[in-house]
N, C-alpha and C positions, 0 to 999 in steps of 0.2 A: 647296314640299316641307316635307312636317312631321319635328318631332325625335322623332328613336327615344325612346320611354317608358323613363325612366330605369329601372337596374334595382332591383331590390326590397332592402331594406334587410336585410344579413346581421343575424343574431341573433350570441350571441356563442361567442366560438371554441373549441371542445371539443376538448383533446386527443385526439391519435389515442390505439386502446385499447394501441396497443401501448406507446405512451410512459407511459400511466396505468400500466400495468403493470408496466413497467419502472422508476417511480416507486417502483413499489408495494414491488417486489423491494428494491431501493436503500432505502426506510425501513424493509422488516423486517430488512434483514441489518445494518444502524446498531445498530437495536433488540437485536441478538442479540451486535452485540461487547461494544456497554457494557454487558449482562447480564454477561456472563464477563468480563472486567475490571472490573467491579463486585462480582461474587462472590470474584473471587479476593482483592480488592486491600481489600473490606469486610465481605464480609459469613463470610468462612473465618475464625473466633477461631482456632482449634486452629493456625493455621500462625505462624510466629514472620516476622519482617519479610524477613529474610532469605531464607526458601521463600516466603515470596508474591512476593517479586521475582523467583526462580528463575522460579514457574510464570510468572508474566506477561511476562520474557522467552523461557520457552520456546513461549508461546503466540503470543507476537508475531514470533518467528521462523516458526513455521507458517503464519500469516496472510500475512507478508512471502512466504512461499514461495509459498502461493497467488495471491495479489496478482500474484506476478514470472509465472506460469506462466497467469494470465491476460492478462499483457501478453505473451509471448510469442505466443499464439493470437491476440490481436486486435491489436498493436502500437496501443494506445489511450496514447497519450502525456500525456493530460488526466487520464484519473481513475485507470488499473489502476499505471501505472509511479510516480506519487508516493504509492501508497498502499501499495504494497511497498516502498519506500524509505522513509517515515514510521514502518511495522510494524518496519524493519529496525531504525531509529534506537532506536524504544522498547524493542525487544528487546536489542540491544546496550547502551544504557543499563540497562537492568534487571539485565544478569547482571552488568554490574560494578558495580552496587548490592548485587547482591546479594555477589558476593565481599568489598565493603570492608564488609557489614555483619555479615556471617557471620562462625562463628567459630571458623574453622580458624588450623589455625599460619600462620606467615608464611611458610614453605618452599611447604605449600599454596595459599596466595593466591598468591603469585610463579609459582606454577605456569599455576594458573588464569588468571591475568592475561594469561599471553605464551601461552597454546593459545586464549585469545578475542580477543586482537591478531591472531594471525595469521588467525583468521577473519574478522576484518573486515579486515584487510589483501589477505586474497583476495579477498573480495566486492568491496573498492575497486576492486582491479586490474579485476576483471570487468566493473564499472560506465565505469572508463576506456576498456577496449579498446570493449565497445558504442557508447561515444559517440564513439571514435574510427571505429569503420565507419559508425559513422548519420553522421560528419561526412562520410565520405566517399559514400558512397552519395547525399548529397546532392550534393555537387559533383558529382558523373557524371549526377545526374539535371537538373542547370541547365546544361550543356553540349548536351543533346540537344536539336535541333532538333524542333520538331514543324509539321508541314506541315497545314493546316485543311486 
């Protein structure tokens, strides 16, 4: 009995078109933050230090917000949910950059300071309770039986 003729040597492995795609989308939209965080944070003279932290934390809060309402839709735990909590981080640091740079009274920083604490003191809480139902939601889901 003779051996089956080996089979024919693959060439090499081409991305599917959707993943090039999706490559593609992921390096233009990179290309497009560090354009606007590059504009704002070098290339705006006209803005004093203090308003370019402003806009870059109000920008990074937008992007956090998108980021967050992309993970809501896909629940993608890898790329959308740390990249709206990264957005959050630099926005949050931003606006209190920008309050201790600025150069309002001290009644108005104090002001500022405790209406942006308690924003991110919301968002923490928020971030808490989610990982408390994702803790659980996983516990209920390693309790189920599954029958092949």
């Amino acid at each position: 009995m003779e051996q089956p003729p080996a089979p024919a040597p693959s060439g090499p492995t081409v991305p599917k078109l959707s993943t090039t795609v999706l490559l593609a989308m992921a390096a233009i939209a990179t290309i497009v933050l560090v354009a606007i965080f590059a504009y704002i944070l070098l290339v705006a003279p006209t803005l004093r230090i203090d308003e370019r932290l402003w806009w870059t934390g109000l920008t990074s809060m937008i992007f956090a917000l998108g980021f967050y309402m992309m993970y809501a839709a896909t629940h993608d735990r890898m790329i959308a949910r740390p990249l709206a909590g990264g957005f959050f981080v630099v926005g949050a640091g931003s606006f209190y950059g920008s309050i201790f740079t600025g150069g309002s009274s001290d009644f108005a920083k104090l002001l500022y300071l405790i209406l942006l604490s308690i924003l991110v003191m919301i968002v923490l809480g928020a971030i808490f309770v989610m990982a408390r139902d994702a803790e659980t939601d996983a516990v209920r889901r390693a309790r189920r039986k599954y029958i092949p």
